[in-house]
C-alpha angles and dihedrals in degrees: 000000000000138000124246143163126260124207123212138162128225090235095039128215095210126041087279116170097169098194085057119012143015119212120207148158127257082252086078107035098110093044096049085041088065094065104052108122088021139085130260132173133231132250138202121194140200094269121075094201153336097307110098093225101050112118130172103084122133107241094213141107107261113177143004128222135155125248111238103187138332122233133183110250110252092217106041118059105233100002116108136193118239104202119199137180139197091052106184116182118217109253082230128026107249123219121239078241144040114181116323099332131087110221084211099054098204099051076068115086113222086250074054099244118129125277109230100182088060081049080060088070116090094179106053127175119224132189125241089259094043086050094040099053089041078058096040078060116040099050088040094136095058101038088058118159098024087057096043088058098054086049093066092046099056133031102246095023095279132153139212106169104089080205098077093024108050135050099003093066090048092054093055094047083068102041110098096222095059093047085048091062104032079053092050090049096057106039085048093048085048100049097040095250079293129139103235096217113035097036089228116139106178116175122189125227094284092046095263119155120237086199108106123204112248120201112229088204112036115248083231087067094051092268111178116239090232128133083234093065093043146079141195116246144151124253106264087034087058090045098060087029077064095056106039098241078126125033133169132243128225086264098048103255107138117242121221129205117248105254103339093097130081119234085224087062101044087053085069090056118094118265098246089053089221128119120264100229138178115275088232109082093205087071104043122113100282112242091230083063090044098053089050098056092054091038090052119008099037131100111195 
């Protein structure tokens, strides 16, 4: 098993569905089989999509997840699906680069400027250190503490000592409580710490947000914890939203359940009736996660 980076536009090339699947070219099969059984991080490049000229995209590492099996497409002649489960977005997009230091060594040239022919690679190995500091950054917000100490250890956050930087973060990778709230951090940053549907953004006295983050498709169904399969809501929203007394639409425009739902809870909708979600597409609530909540969880 081994670790490795996978690239992947926002507007990808291939049939890439990163909380599920990876889509990829012969040219990388033993490189992506390696990593079955194993994690790799995601990557998203400068280019949004296909198109040469595109431009916008973040250049930084956005999500773990860890690659199940790898199968050929049925459909595409040497071409093969990587699926993966346990998908965990960072609660903060991280840079190839902090400081002075690459967190992927060899994207970095010996006169320290930036290889562009390793970039080329949309399939890049790493090794346990370089995954584990990309991690140490990008949930950076939920490790807390840990991180902040390695902060003040090494210039850039780096570090050195496999004690603080190996086993212990994939654990938690796995542990629910740690995806709960790496899930949570993300969905609220997203949506502004807003319910969605109601428009109501209530802070207690230390800042904290009542608005919970709801998951479009249940974790018990093997629902991904990505921002893109969750949605802000507000406790009793998320309650009914549960249970699919509520549901979206492709467009947005919430569904009710005939009959299941109080007036004195549709008055707390907004007036529109239609989800409040992030400007940025590439965090709003996937189609894929939406149809499964009104093919399976509604009620209506």
């Amino acid at each position: 098993m081994a670790k490795a980076v996978f690239t992947t536009k926002a507007s990808p090339t291939y049939d890439d569905l990163p909380e599920d699947r990876y889509h990829f070219p012969d040219t990388y099969r033993r490189q992506v089989e390696a990593t079955i059984g194993d994690w790799i991080v995601y990557y998203e490049p400068r280019r949004t999509s296909g198109d040469l000229s595109s431009r916008g995209g973040r250049q930084a590492y956005f999500a773990i997840a860890r690659v199940d099996n790898v199968e050929p497409d049925p459909k595409r002649p040497n071409h093969f699906y990587a699926f993966v489960s346990q998908f965990l977005p960072f609660d903060r997009p991280v840079r190839f680069q902090e400081g002075e230091r690459y967190f992927e060594t060899r994207l970095q040239r010996p006169d320290g400027g930036t290889s562009k022919g390793a970039f080329g690679r949309a399939v890049r190995p790493v090794t346990d250190t370089e995954f584990d500091r990309i991690v140490q950054a990008g949930f950076r917000a939920v490790l807390g503490e840990a991180v902040s100490k390695l902060d003040t250890q090494v210039p850039g956050g780096f570090s050195d000592d496999p004690s603080l930087s190996d086993r212990p973060i994939v654990e938690r990778l796995i542990a629910r409580p740690f995806r709960e709230a790496a899930f949570a951090a993300v969905v609220k940053n997203a949506y502004d710490s807003t319910c969605a549907m109601t428009g109501l953004k209530i802070l207690n006295g230390g800042g904290r947000s009542e608005v919970q983050a709801a998951h479009v498709r249940p974790v018990a169904d093997r629902g991904p914890d990505s921002v893109r399969n969750g949605i802000a809501l507000c406790g009793t929203v998320h309650w009914m939203f549960d249970r699919g007394l509520i549901s979206v639409a492709d467009d947005h425009s919430v569904l009710i359940a005939r009959n299941r739902v109080p007036d004195q809870m549709l008055k707390l909708l907004l007036p529109d009736r239609r989800l409040r979600v992030p400007a940025r597409s590439d965090l709003c609530p996937h189609p894929t996660f939406l149809r499964y909540h009104r093919e399976r969880v509604f009620k209506g």
